[in-house]
C-alpha positions as a printed NumPy array, in Angstrom:
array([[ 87.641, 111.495, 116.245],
       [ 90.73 , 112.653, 117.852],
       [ 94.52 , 112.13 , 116.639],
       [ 97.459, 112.493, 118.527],
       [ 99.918, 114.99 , 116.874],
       [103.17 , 114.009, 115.865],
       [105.232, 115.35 , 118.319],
       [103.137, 113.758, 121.035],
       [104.048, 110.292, 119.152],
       [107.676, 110.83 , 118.177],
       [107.718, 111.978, 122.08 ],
       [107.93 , 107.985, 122.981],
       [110.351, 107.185, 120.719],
       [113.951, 107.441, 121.245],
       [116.284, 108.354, 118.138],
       [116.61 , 104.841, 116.45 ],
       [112.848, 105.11 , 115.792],
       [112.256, 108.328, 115.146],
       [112.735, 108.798, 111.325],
       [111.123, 105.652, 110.679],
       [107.827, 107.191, 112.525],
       [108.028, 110.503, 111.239],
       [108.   , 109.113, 107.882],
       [104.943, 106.764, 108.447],
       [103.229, 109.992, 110.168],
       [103.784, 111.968, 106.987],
       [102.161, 109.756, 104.738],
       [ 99.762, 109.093, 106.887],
       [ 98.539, 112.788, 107.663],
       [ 99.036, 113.337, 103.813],
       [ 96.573, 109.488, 103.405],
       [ 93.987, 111.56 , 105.705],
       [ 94.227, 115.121, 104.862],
       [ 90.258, 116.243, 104.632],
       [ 88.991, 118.309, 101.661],
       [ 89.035, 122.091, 101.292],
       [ 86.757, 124.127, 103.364],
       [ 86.051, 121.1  , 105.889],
       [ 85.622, 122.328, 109.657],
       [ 88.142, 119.667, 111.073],
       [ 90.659, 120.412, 109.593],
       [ 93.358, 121.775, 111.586],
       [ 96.576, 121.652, 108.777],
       [ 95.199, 124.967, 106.832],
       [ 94.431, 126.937, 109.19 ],
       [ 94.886, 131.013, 108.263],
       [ 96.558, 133.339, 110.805],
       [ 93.389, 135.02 , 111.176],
       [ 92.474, 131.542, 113.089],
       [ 94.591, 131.864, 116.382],
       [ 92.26 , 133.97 , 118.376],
       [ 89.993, 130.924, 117.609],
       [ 92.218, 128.442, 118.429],
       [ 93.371, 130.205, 122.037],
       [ 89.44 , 130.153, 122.755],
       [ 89.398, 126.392, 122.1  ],
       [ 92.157, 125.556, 123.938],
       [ 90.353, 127.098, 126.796],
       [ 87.056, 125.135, 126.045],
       [ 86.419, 122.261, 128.386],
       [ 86.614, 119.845, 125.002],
       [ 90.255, 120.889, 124.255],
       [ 90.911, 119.97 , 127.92 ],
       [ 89.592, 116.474, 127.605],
       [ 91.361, 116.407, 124.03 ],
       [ 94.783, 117.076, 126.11 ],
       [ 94.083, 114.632, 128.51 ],
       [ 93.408, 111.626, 126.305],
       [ 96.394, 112.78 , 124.19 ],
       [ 98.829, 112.129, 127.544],
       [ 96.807, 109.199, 128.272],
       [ 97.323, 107.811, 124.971],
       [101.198, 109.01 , 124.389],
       [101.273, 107.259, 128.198],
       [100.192, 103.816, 127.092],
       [102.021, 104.078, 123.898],
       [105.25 , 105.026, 126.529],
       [104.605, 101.588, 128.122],
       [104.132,  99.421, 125.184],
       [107.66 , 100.515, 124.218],
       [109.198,  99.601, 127.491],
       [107.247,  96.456, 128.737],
       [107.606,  92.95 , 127.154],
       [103.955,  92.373, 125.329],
       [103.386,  89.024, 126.259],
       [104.316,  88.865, 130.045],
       [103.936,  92.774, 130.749],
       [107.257,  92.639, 132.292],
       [110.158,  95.265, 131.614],
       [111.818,  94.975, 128.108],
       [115.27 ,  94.234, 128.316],
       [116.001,  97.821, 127.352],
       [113.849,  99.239, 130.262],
       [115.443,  97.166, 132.758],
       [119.279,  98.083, 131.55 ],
       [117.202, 101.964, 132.109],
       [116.121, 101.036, 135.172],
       [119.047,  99.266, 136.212],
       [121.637, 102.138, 136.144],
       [119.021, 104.534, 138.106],
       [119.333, 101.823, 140.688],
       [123.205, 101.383, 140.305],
       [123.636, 105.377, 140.657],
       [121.348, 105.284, 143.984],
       [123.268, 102.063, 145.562],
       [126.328, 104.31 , 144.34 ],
       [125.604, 107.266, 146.222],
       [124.072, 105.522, 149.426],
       [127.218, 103.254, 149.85 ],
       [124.882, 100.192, 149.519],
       [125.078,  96.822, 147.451],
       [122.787,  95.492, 144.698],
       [122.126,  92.55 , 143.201],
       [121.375,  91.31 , 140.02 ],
       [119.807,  87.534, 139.062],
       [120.063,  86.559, 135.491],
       [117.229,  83.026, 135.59 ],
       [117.066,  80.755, 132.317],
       [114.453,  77.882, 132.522],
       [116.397,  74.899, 131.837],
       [115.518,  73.031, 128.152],
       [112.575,  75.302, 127.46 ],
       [113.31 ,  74.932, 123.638],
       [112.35 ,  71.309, 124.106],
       [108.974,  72.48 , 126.23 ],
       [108.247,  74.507, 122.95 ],
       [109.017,  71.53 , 120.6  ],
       [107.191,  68.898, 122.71 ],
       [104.026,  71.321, 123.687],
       [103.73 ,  73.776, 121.14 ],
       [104.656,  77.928, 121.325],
       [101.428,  78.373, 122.664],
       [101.874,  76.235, 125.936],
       [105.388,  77.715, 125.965],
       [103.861,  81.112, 125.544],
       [101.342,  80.127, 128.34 ],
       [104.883,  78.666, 130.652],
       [106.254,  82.212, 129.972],
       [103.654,  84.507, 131.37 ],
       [102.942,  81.826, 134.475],
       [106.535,  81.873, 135.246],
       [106.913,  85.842, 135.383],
       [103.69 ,  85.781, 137.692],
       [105.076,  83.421, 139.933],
       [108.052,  85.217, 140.477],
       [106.633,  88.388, 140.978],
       [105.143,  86.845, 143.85 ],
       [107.922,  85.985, 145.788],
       [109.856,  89.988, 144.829],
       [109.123,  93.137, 147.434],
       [107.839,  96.515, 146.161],
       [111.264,  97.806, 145.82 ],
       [112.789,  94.814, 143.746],
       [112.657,  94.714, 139.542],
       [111.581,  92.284, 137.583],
       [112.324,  92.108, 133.964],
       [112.342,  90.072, 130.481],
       [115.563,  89.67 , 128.905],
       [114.273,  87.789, 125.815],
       [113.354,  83.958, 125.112],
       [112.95 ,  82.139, 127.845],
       [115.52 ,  84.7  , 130.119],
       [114.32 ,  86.628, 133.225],
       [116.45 ,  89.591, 135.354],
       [115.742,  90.404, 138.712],
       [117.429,  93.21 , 140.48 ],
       [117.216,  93.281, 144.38 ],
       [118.618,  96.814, 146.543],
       [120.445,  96.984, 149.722],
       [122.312,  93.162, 149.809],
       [125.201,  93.291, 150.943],
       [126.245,  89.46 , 150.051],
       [125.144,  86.68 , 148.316],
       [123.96 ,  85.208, 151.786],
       [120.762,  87.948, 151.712],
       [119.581,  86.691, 148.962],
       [120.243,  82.616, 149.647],
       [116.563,  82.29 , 150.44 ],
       [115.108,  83.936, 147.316],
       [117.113,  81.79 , 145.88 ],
       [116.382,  78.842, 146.553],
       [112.564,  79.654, 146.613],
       [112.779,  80.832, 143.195],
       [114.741,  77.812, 142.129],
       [111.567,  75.576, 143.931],
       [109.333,  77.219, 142.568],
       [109.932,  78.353, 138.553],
       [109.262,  75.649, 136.151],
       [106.247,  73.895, 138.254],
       [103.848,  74.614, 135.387],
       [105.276,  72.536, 132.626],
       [104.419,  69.533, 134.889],
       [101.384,  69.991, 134.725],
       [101.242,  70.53 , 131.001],
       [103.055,  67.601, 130.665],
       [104.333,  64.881, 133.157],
       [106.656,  63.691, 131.217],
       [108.388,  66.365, 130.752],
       [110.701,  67.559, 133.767],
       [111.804,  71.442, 134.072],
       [114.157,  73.213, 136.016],
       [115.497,  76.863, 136.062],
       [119.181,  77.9  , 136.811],
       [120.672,  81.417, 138.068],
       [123.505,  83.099, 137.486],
       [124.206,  86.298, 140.337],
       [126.65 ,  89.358, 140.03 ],
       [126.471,  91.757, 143.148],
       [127.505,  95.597, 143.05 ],
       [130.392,  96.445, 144.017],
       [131.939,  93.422, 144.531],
       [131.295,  91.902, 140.569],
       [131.759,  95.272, 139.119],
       [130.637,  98.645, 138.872],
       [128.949,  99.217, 135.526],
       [125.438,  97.901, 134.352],
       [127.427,  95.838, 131.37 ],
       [130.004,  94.138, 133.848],
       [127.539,  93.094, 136.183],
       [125.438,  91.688, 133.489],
       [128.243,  89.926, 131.722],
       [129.671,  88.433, 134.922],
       [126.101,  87.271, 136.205],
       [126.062,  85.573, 132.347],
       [129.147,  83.529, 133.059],
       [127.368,  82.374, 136.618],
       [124.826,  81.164, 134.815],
       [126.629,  79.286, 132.338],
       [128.343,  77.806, 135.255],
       [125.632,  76.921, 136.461],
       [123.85 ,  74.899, 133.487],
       [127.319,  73.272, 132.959],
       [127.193,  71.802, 136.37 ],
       [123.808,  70.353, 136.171],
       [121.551,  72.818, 135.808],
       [118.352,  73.722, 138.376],
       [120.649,  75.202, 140.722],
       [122.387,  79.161, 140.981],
       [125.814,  80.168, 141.243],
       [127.179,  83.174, 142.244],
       [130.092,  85.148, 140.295],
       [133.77 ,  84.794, 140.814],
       [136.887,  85.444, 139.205],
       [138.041,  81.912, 137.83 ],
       [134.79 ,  81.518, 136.358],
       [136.2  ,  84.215, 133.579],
       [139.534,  82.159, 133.198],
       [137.37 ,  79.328, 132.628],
       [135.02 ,  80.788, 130.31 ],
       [138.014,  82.022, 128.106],
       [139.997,  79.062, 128.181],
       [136.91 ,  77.199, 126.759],
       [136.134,  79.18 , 123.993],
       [139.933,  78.808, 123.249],
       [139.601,  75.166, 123.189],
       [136.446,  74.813, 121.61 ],
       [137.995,  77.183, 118.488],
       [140.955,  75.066, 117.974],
       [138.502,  71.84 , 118.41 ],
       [136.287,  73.636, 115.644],
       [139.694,  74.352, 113.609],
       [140.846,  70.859, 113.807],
       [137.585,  69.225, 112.747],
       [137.684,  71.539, 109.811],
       [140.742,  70.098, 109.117],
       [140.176,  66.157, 109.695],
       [142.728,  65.99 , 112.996],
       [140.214,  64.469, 114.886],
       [139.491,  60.999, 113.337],
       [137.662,  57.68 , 114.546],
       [140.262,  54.809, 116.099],
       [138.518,  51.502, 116.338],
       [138.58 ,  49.042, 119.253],
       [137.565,  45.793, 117.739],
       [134.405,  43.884, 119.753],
       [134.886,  40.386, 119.734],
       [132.939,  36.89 , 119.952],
       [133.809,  35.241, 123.176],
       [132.788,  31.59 , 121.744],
       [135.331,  32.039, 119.056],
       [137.075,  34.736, 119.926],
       [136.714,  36.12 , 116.291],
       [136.283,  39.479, 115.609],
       [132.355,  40.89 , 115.304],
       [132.722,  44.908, 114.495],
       [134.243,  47.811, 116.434],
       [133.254,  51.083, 118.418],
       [134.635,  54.032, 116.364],
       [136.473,  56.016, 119.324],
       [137.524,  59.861, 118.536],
       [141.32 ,  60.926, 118.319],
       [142.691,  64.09 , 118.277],
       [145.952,  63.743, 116.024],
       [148.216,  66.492, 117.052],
       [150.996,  67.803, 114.632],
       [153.746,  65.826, 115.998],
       [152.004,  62.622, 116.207],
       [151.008,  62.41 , 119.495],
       [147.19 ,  61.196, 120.074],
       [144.284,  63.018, 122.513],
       [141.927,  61.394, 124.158],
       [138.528,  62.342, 124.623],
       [139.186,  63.15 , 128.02 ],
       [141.465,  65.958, 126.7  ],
       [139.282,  68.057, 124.953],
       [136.398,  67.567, 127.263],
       [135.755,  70.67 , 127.84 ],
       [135.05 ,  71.653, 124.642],
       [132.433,  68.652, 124.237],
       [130.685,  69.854, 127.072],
       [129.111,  72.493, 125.064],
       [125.656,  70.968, 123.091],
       [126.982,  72.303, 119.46 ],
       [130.638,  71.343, 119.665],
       [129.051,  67.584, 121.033],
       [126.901,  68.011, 117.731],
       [129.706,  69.051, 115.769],
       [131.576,  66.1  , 116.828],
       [129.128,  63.883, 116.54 ],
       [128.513,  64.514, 112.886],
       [132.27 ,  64.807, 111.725],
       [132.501,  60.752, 113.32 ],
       [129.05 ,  59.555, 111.728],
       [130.048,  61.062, 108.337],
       [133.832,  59.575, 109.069],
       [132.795,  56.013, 110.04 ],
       [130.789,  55.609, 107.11 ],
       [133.673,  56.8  , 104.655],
       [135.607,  54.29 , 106.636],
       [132.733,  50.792, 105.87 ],
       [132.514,  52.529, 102.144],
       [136.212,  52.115, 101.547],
       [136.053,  49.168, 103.709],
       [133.725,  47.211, 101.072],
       [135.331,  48.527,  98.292],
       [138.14 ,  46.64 ,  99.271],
       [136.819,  43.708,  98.972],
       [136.622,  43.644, 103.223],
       [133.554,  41.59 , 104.571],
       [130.734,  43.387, 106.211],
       [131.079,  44.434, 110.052],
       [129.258,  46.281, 112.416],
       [130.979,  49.388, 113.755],
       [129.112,  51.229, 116.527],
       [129.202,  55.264, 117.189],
       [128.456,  57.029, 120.668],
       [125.772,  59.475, 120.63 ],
       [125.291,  62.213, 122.957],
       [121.837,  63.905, 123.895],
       [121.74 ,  67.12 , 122.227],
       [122.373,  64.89 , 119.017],
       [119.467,  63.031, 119.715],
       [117.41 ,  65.764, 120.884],
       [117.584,  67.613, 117.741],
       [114.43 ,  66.044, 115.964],
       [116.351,  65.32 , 112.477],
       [119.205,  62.841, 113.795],
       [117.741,  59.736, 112.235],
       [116.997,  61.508, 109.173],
       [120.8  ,  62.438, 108.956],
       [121.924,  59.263, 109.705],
       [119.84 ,  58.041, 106.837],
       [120.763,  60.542, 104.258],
       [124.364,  59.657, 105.382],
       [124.474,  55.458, 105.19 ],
       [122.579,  55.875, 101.952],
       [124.738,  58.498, 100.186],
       [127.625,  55.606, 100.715],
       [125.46 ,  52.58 , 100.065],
       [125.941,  51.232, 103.786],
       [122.835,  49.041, 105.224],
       [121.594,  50.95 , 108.797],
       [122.001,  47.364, 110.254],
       [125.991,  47.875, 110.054],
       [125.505,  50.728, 112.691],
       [125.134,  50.474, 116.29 ],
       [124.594,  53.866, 118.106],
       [125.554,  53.771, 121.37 ],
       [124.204,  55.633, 124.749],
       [124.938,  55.942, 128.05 ],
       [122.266,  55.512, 130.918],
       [122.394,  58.993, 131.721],
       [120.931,  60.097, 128.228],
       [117.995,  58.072, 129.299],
       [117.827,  60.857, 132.267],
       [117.3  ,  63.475, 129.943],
       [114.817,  66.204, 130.368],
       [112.984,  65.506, 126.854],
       [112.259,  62.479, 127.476],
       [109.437,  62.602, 124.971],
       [111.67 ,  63.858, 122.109],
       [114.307,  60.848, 123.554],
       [112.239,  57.757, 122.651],
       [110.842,  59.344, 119.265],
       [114.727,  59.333, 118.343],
       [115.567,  55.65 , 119.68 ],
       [111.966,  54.63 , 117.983],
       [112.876,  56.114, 114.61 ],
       [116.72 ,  54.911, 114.824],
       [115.745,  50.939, 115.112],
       [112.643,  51.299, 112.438],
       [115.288,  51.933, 110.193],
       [117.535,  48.962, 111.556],
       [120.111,  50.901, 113.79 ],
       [121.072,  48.789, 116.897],
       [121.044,  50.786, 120.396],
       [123.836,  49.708, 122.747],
       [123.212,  50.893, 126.219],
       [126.915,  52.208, 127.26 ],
       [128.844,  51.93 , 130.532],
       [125.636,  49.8  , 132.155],
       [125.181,  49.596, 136.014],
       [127.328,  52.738, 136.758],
       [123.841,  55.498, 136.096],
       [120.995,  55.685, 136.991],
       [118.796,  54.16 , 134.787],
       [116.323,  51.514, 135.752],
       [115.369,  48.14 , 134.25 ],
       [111.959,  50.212, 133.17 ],
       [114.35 ,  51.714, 130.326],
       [115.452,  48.616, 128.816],
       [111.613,  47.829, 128.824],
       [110.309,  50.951, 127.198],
       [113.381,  51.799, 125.152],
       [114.282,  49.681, 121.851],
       [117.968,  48.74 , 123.171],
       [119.345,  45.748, 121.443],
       [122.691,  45.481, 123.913],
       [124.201,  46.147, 126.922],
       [127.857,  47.205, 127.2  ],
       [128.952,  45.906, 130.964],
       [131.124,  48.502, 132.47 ],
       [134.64 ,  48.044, 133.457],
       [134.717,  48.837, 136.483],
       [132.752,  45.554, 136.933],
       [135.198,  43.422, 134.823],
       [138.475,  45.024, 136.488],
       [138.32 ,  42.522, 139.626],
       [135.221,  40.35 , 138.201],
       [137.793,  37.029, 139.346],
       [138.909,  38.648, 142.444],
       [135.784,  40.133, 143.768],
       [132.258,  38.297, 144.296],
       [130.255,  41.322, 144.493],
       [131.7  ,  42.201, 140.977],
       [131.022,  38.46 , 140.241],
       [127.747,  38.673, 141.037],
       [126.917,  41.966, 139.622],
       [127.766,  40.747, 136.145],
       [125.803,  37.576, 136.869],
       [122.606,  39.216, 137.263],
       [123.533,  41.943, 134.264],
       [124.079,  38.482, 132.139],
       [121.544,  36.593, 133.56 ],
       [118.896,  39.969, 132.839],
       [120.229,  40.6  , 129.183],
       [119.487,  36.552, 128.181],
       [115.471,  37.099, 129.43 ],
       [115.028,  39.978, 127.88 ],
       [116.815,  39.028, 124.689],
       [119.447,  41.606, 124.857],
       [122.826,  41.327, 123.484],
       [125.963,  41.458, 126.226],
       [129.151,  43.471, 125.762],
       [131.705,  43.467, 128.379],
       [134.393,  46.474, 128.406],
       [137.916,  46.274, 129.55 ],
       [138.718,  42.853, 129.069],
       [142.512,  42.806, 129.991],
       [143.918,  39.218, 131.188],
       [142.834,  35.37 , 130.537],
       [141.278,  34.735, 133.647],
       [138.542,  37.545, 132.741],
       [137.682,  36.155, 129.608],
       [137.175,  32.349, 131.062],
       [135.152,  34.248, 133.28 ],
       [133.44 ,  35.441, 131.066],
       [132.771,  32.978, 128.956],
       [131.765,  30.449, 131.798],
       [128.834,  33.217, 132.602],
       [127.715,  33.561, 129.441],
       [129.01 ,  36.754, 127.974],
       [128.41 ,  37.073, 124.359],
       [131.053,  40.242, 122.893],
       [134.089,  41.831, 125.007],
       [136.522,  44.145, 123.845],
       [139.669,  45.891, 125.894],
       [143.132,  45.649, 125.567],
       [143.709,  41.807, 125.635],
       [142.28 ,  41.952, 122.085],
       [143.382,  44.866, 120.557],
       [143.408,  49.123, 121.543],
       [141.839,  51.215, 119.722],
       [143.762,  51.26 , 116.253],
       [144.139,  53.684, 112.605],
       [141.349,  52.316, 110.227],
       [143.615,  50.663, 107.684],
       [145.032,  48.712, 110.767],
       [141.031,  47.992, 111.774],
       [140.472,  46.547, 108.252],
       [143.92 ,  44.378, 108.791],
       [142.61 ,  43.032, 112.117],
       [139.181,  41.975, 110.976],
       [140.388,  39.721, 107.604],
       [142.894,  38.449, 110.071],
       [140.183,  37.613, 113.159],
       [136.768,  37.668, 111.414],
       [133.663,  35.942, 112.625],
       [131.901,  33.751, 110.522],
       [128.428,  32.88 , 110.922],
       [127.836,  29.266, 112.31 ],
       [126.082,  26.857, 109.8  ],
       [122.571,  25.349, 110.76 ],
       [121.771,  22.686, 110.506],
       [119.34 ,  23.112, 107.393],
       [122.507,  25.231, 105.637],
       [124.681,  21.742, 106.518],
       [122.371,  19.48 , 104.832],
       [121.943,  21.402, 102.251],
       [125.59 ,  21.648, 100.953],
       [125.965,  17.879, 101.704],
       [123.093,  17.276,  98.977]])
C-alpha cells in the first residue's frame, strides 16, 4: 500500500490548517509505525540505505509511486477548493480566482463583472420538501447555470443557497442584460416540479469593475447591497449597483437599531381603534394598531418606521412585542372588572411562515388566562400571495383549531381571489377604505361593496368596513347590510386605559333569544 508523505499533504493546505494536519499526521504515522526489522518500513532507515534508496527512486515502481502521490495530493487540492455537493468553486476559491481575474481586467484596461444570485425563499423549499430535495434544487440549479456561462466565465458557491458568477470584458451592465434575464427565467424551474405548490424565484445583485470599485471586497459588498435591493423590491428580478443604494442601506440599519432600542424599551405600544356594531352602534372589540411614542410626546405611525418593518426579523420582532402587549392589555382589562372583547392583531408573513407562530400565540393567551376566541389575527390579501403557500395554510389551519378568528385585511385592493376565502379558514372581511371614502357619492364604489356584502352573507363571513367618517356612510352601510365599521366617526385609535373607558361606555350586549326571554319571564 502506498502513503502520501506529509509534506505532499500539508502541501494542500494553507496555514490555518496546517498544524491541525501535522498533528493528525503525527499520530497517525506513530498509530502505523511497522515493527523492527520489517522491509516497508521507510522511518528507520540507516545511512548506509541511500545508495538503495537513489536505485529505487530510479525503479519504474518509484515512478508510478510519484505519480499517484501528485495524483492524489491533486484531488486532495480540489476537494479543498470546490464546494462538495455541487462541485462548484468554494467561496474561498472564487475570492482566489476572482482577484487573478481583477489583476488581468486591471492590466488590459477592460471591465468585469460580478453576479451575486440568491434563490428567493429557499429556506421554505427546505422546510416544505426536506434538505434532501433542497440538496437535489442546489446541484440542479448550479448545472443549469453553467449552461448558459462561456468557457472564460466563473462560476462559484458562496454558501447556502448563494451563487457568484464572474463574467470578463463587459464594459456595462447592458452586456450582460441578456444573461440576465435568462438566468433569472431559468433558476428556480426545478422546485416546480418538486412541488407545484410551491413557487420559486431567484434575484441578482451586480457590481462591475471599475465602475463599483476596484478591490475584490468592494465589488462583493456593493453587488450584496444590489441584491438586497433587489429582494426588497419584490424579489425574482436583478439590480445593478449604485451609490444611493449605500445611503439607503445605512440609513436602514440606523432605523431598524433605534426601532430595536425602542422596543426594548416599550416606546412602541398598541393604540386601539374600537370596531363597532352597526345595528346598535355599540362597541364589539378593537384592532390593536402600533405607536411609536417619541420622547416629547409626539406619536409615529407605522408608515414612519416602515422601513425598518420591511426587514422579516424586525416585522417578527414587532409582531411579538404587540401579541405579548395586547394580551397584557385584555389581562389587566379583566382584572378590572372590564367585560370581555375581542381585540384583533395584524400579522405579517414571515410571522406566519415561521412554523411555531400558533404555538406562541398559545403559550402567550394561556400564560395570561385569555380564551384564543378573544383574538382575531388579521391579514392582508397579499400574504395569501406568499411563496410558501404550503407552510401559509398549516398556520391559518392551526390558528382557528385553537379558536383564533382570521380577518382578511384591506379586501378588494390585492390580489387574492374568491378561491382563498374558500380554501382558507377566514372568519371576516375588513372592506377597504378606499371603497367607503365615496361609497354615497360613487356607484361603482356602491356597487363594489354590494357584491363584497352580498359575497360575505353566502359564505357566512363576517363584514368589517374601514374608514367610516360621516353619517351618510354609516346609513349606507347599514341599509346594505354591513355588520362592524370602525374609522374616525367612532373613535381614532386611542391609549389602552382610554380603550377600556370607551368600551364600558359603548359596549355591545348580546341580543336575548327568544328561549333566554322566556326563560327569565318564568
Amino acid at each position: 500500500m502506498m502513503l502520501l508523505s506529509r509534506d505532499d499533504i500539508l502541501g494542500v493546505y494553507d496555514s490555518p490548517g496546517r498544524e491541525t494536519l501535522e498533528l493528525l499526521s503525527s499520530a497517525f504515522e506513530s498509530a502505523l509505525a511497522p515493527a523492527k526489522g520489517d522491509r516497508s518500513s521507510r522511518a528507520r532507515k540507516s545511512a548506509g540505505d541511500d545508495e538503495n534508496e537513489e536505485k529505487e527512486k530510479r525503479s519504474p515502481d518509484a515512478s508510478k509511486e510519484s505519480a499517484a502521490r501528485r495524483a492524489i495530493a491533486k484531488r486532495l487540492r480540489h476537494a479543498t477548493q470546490h464546494d462538495s455537493l455541487t462541485g462548484l468553486c468554494n467561496r474561498q476559491h472564487f475570492q482566489d480566482l476572482f482577484k487573478r481575474a481583477l489583476a488581468r481586467a486591471r492590466d488590459a484596461g477592460s471591465g468585469l463583472a460580478f453576479l451575486l444570485m440568491d434563490l428567493d425563499n429557499f429556506k421554505d423549499v427546505n422546510n416544505t420538501l426536506g434538505h434532501q430535495a433542497g440538496d437535489a434544487i442546489l446541484i440542479e440549479t448550479g448545472e443549469t447555470i453553467q449552461t448558459l456561462l462561456s468557457a472564460d466565465d466563473t462560476l462559484g458557491r458562496f454558501g447556502g443557497d448563494e451563487f457568484a458568477l464572474l463574467i470578463p470584458n463587459v464594459s456595462s451592465a447592458e452586456c450582460i442584460s441578456s444573461i440576465i434575464q435568462r438566468l433569472l427565467s431559468v433558476v428556480g424551474a426545478s422546485v416546480p416540479r418538486l412541488s407545484p405548490n410551491l413557487r420559486s424565484s431567484a434575484s441578482l445583485g451586480v457590481s462591475l469593475f471599475p465602475d463599483h470599485g476596484s478591490e475584490v471586497s468592494e465589488l462583493i459588498q456593493n453587488a450584496e447591497l444590489a441584491l438586497y435591493r433587489a429582494k426588497a423590491n419584490g424579489r425574482g428580478r436583478a439590480e445593478v449597483y449604485a451609490p444611493h443604494m449605500r445611503a439607503a442601506f445605512t440609513q436602514r440599519l440606523d432605523q431598524m437599531s433605534a426601532f430595536r432600542t425602542l422596543l426594548e424599551a416599550g416606546s412602541v405600544r398598541p393604540y386601539y381603534q374600537p370596531q363597532v356594531r352597526l345595528t346598535d352602534r355599540r362597541s364589539h372589540g378593537f384592532e390593536a394598531l402600533a405607536r411609536w411614542i417619541l420622547p416629547n410626546g409626539d406619536i409615529l405611525f407605522p408608515k414612519d418606521f416602515q422601513a425598518a418593518l420591511e426587514d422579516p426579523d424586525a416585522a417578527i420582532l414587532l409582531g411579538e412585542h404587540m401579541l405579548q402587549s395586547v394580551s397584557d392589555d385584555l389581562c389587566r382589562w379583566r382584572e378590572g372588572g372590564m367585560p370581555p372583547c375581542k381585540v384583533s392583531v395584524n400579522v405579517t408573513a414571515p410571522e406566519l411562515n415561521r412554523g411555531d407562530y400558533p404555538e406562541k400565540v398559545a403559550a402567550v393567551l394561556a400564560a395570561k388566562g385569555i380564551p384564543p376566541s378573544q383574538l382575531t389575527i388579521e391579514i392582508t390579501e397579499t400574504v395569501l400571495l406568499d411563496e410558501n403557500v404550503t407552510q401559509l395554510a398549516k398556520t391559518l389551519n392551526d390558528l382557528h383549531k385553537l379558536g383564533v378568528s382570521i380577518a382578511l385585511d384591506d379586501f378588494g385592493t390585492g390580489f387574492a381571489t374568491l378561491t382563498h376565502l374558500r380554501t382558507h379558514p377566514i372568519d371576516q372581511i375588513k372592506i377597504d377604505r378606499s371603497f367607503i371614502a365615496e361609497l354615497t357619492s360613487n356607484d361603482d364604489d356602491n356597487a363594489i361593496v354590494r357584491a363584497m356584502l352580498s359575497l360575505a352573507r353566502s359564505l357566512g363571513i363576517e363584514t368589517v368596513a374601514e374608514g367610516l367618517e360621516t353619517e351618510a356612510q354609516l346609513r349606507c352601510l347599514q341599509m346594505l347590510g354591513c355588520e362592524y365599521a370602525q374609522g374616525f366617526y367612532f373613535s381614532r385609535a386611542v391609549t389602552a386605559d382610554e380603550a377600556e373607558a370607551y368600551f364600558r361606555a359603548h359596549r355591545a350586549y348580546r341580543r336575548a333569544t327568544f328561549a333566554q326571554f322566556r326563560l327569565a319571564v318564568a
